[in-house]
C-alpha positions as CSV (number, residue, x, y, z in Angstrom):
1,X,27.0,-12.9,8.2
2,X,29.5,-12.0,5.3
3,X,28.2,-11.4,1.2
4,X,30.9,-13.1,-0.4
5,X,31.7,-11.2,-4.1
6,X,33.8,-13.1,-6.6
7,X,34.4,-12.2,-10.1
8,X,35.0,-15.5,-12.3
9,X,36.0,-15.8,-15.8
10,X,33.4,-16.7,-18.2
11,X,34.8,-20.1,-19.1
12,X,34.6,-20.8,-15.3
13,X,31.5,-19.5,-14.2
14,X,29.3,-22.3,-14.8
15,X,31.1,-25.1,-13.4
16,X,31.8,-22.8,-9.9
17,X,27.9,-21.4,-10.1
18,X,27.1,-25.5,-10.2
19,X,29.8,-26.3,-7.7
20,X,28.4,-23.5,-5.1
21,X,24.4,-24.5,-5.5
22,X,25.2,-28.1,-5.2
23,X,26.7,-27.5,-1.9
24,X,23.8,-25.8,-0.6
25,X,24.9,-22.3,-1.0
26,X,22.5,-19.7,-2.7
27,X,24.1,-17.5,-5.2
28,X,23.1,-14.5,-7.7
29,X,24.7,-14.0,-10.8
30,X,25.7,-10.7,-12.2
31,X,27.5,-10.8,-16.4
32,X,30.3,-8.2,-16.0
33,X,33.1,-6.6,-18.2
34,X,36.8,-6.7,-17.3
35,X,38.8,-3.7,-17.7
36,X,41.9,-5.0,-18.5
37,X,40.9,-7.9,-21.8
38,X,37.1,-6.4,-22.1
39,X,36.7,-9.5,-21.7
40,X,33.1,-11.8,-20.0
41,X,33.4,-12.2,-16.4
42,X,30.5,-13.1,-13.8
43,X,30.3,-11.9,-10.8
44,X,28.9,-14.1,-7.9
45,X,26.8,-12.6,-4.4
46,X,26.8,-15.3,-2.0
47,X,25.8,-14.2,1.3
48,X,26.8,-16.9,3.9
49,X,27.0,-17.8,7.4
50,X,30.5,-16.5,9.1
51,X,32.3,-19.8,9.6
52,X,31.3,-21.0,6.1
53,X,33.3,-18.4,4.1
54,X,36.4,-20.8,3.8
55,X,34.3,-23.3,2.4
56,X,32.5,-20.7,-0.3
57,X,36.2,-19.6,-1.2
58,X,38.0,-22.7,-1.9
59,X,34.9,-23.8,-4.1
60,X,35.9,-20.6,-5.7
61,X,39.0,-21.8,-6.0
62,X,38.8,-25.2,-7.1
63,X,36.8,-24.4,-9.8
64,X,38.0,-21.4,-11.0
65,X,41.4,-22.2,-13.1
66,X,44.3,-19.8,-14.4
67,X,46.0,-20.4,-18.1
68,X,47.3,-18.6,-20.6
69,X,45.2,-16.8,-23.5
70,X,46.8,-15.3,-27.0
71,X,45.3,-11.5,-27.3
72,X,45.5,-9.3,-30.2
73,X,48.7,-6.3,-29.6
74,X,46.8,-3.5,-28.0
75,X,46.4,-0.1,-29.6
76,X,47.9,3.1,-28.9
77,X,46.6,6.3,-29.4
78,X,49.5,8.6,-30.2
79,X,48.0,12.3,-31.2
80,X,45.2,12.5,-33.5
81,X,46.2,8.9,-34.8
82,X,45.8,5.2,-33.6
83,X,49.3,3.1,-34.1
84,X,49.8,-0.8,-33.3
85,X,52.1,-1.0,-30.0
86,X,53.2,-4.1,-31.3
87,X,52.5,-6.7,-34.4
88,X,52.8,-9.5,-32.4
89,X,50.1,-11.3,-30.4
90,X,50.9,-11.6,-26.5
91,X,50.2,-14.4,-24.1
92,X,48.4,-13.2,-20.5
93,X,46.8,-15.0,-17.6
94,X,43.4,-15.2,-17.6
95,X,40.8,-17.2,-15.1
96,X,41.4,-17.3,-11.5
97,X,39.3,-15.6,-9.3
98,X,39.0,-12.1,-7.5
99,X,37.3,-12.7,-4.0
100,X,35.9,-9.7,-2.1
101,X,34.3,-10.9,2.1
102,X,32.5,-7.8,3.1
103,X,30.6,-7.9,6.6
104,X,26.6,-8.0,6.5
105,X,25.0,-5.3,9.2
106,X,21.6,-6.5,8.0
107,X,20.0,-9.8,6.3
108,X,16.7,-9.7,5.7
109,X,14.7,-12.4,2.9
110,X,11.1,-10.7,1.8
């Protein structure tokens, strides 16, 4: 057995949490913080069945999509004061997924 961990944007997490259930596969919802954007993620716990981990990461995949998002220039802090890095707005890559397959010693439903 394998617990699947995946950490899905926001924007995706409904349409892969939908995708995932209507294929029979049972999944628990955690709302996390990224680092990087401090931006909403979710991360997914799917525990699953060895040979259907391909299947639980190209769901994933399918529904979980990359594109380009406009953030605010970050701040630095350069000695006792706080200075704009830049005035200018940058494009990253958000969405996407992060997919974690750890091995299960012990399943047990009470």
């Amino acid at each position: 057995m394998k617990l699947v961990l995946s950490i899905v944007n926001t924007d995706d997490a409904h349409r892969v949490s939908s995708a995932l259930t209507k294929n029979g596969f049972q999944v628990t919802k955690l709302s996390t913080t990224g680092g990087f954007l401090r931006s909403g993620n979710v991360t997914f716990l799917t525990g699953v069945e060895d040979g259907k981990v391909k299947k639980v990461i190209q769901i994933i995949k399918d529904k979980s999509n990359k594109r380009l998002k406009t953030v605010p220039a970050p701040v630095s802090n350069v000695g006792d004061s706080a200075q704009l890095c830049s005035a200018i707005p940058f494009k990253v890559n958000v969405g996407g997924a992060i997919v974690f397959v750890l091995n299960v010693e012990d399943f047990q439903k009470l």
